[in-house]
N, C-alpha and C positions, 0 to 999 in steps of 0.2 A: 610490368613490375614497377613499386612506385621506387623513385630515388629519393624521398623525402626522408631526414638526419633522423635517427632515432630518436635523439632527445627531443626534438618539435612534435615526433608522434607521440610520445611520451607525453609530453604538456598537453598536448590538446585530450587526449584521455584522462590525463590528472583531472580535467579541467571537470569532467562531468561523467567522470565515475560517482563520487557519491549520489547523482539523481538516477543511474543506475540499480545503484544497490537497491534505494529506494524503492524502484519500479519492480525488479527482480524479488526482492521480500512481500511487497504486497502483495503478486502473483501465487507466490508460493505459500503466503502465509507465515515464515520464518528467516529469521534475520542467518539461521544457518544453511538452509537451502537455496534459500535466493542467491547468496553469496557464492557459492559454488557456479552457478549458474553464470555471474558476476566475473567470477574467474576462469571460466573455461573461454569467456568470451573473449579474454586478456592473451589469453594462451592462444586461443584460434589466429589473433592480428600480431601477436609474437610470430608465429609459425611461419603466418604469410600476410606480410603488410598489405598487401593489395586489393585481400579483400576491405582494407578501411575504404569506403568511398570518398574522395577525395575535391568529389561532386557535391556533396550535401553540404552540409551545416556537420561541427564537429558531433554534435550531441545525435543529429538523426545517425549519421555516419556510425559510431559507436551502438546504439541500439538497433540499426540490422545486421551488425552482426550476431550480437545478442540472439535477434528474434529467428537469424537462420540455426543455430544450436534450439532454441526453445520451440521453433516447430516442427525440429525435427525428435526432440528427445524428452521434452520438459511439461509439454502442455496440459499432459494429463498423471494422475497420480497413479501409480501402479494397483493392481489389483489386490493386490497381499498388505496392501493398506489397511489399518485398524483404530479405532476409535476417533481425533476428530478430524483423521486427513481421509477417513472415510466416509464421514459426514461430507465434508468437503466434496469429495468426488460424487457424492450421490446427489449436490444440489448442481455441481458444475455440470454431468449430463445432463439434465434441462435445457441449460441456458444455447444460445446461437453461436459458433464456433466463434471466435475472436470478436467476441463481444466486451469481454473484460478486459481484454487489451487494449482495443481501441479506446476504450471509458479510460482508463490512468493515466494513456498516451498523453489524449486529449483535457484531462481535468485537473489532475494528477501531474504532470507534466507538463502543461500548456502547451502540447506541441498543436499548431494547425491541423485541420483536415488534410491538407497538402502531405505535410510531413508525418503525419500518421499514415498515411497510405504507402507512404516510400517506407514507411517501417516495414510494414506488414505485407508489403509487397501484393498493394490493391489499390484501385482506383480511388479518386479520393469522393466523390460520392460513394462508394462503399463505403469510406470510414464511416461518413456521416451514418449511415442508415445502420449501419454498426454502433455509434454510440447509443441511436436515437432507441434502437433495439435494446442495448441494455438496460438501459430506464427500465423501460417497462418491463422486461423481464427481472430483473430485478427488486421490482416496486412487486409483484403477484409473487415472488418466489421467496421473500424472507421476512419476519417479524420478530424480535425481540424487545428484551429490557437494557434498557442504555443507562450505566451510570459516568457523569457530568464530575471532573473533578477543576477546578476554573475558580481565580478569587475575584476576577473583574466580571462584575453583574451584569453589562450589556453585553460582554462576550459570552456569558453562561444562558443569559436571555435568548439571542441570538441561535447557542448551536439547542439548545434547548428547542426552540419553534421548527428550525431543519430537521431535527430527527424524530420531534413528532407528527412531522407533514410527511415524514418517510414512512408514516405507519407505526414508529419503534414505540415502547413505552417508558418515559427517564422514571426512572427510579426514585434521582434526585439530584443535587446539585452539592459539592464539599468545596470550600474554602481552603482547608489547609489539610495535612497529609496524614493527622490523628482523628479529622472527621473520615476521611477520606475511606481510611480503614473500618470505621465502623459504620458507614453508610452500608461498605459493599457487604458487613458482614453481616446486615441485616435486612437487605434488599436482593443480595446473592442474583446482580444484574449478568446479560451475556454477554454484554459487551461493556469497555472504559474508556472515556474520550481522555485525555488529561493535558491539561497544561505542565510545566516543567517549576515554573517561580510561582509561588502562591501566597497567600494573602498575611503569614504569617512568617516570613522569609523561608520556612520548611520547602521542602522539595515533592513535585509533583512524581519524579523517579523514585523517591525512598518509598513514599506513600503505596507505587505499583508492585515496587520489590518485595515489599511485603507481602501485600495482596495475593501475585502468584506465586510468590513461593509455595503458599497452598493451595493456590488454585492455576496451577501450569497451564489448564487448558482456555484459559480466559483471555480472549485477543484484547489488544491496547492498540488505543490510537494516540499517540504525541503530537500536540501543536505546541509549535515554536517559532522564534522569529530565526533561529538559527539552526536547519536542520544540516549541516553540514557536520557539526559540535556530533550527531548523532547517526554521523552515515560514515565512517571511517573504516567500520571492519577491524577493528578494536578492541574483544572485547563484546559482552552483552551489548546487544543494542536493541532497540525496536525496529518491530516488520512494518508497523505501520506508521505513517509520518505525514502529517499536514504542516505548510508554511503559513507562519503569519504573514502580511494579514494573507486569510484564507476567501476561497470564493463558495459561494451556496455550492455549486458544481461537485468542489472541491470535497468537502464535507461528505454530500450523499455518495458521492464514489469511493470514496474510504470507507465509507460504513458500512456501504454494501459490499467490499470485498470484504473486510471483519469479517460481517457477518456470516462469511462461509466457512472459517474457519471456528466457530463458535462452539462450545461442546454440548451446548443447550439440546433438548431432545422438545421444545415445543419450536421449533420454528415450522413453518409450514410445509407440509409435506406436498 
């Protein structure tokens, strides 16, 4: 049993809980399920400090315990699931069991091969051959429409050329948060990349709130240089979240989880 002060355990999970939640919302697809998941993990190392490994890195340390609750109860969506967490689960049997984990660990997270293995409790060439797996299952298993909301042109160029090397097709690209809205409501994409500040001081958040208010089942992706501002547990938030500056990696691993979450009925069967 550890002797380590509460409040030192405390900080070091302060410290990277929100890349948590992050990872937990992307998995699940919602900033309200992830979280859950977020919190039972909080409550598991309340219970019994000992299982924090005190071996690792604080960050690995905190997400096995995570990934011991999430392979034992979380991984897959219940069967009495309907509309798009059952899309969801009908793209997720396809794919290789802990394929998409290792992909967010590793791109999504930057953790190492090394410490993605200690996550998931595998070899660390397993990770590998697990990320290298979801690629391509991923790349054969989904297609959609991406709408670009971004007012800085090389950064809209940029995710613009990754998500059509992913296969996806943009829609288009909005400036500010009244094009924004009428792109999506004329292009009716499945998926939303979106920046937060935009070229008109308008807000890339107002611009989404709109959008799914009527259209709930539509995933969003947030790029920011501060996604901490957006992983609090606060409060609405986004399930999915890229840092600036972001890596190619980065990118195609968020969009391909989106994209399982999408209500779209052409993605590929």
């Amino acid at each position: 049993m550890s002797t380590e002060q509460p409040q030192d355990l405390t900080s070091k999970i302060g410290a990277n809980l929100p890349f948590l939640r992050r990872y937990a919302r992307a998995l699940t697809g919602s900033q309200v399920e992830g979280d859950k998941y977020a919190v039972a993990a909080l409550e598991a190392i309340l219970s019994d400090t000992s299982i924090f490994d005190h071996e690792a890195s604080n960050k690995v340390a905190l997400f096995k315990v995570f990934h011991s609750i999430w392979s034992t109860s979380g991984a897959t969506f219940s069967d009495s699931e309907t509309g798009v967490a059952a899309k969801a689960q009908k793209h997720l049997a396809r794919l290789t069991t802990g394929t998409r984990e290792a992909l967010l660990l590793h791109t999504i997270e930057e953790m190492s091969f090394d410490d993605v293995a200690s996550v998931l409790d595998i070899t660390s060439g397993e990770s590998e051959k697990l990320v290298d797996i979801a690629y391509i299952e991923m790349a054969k298993s989904l297609a959609g429409r991406v709408m670009i909301i971004e007012d800085e042109a090389i950064i809209a160029m940029d995710l613009e050329a990754i998500v059509a090397d992913m296969g996806h097709a943009v829609t288009g690209i909005a400036r500010t948060a009244d094009a924004a809205v009428k792109l999506f409501n004329s292009e009716k994409p499945h998926l939303i990349m979106s920046d937060i500040q935009l070229a008109d001081g308008s807000s890339g958040i107002d611009a989404v709130n709109k959008i799914v208010a009527d259209n709930p089942d539509t995933p969003v992706i947030f790029i920011t240089a501060f996604p901490e501002r957006l992983l609090t547990g606060e409060g609405p938030e986004p399930a999915f979240l890229i840092s600036k500056p972001y890596t190619e990696e980065q990118v195609r691993s968020a969009v391909s989880q989106a994209m399982f979450f999408s209500s779209t009925e052409t993605l590929k069967a």
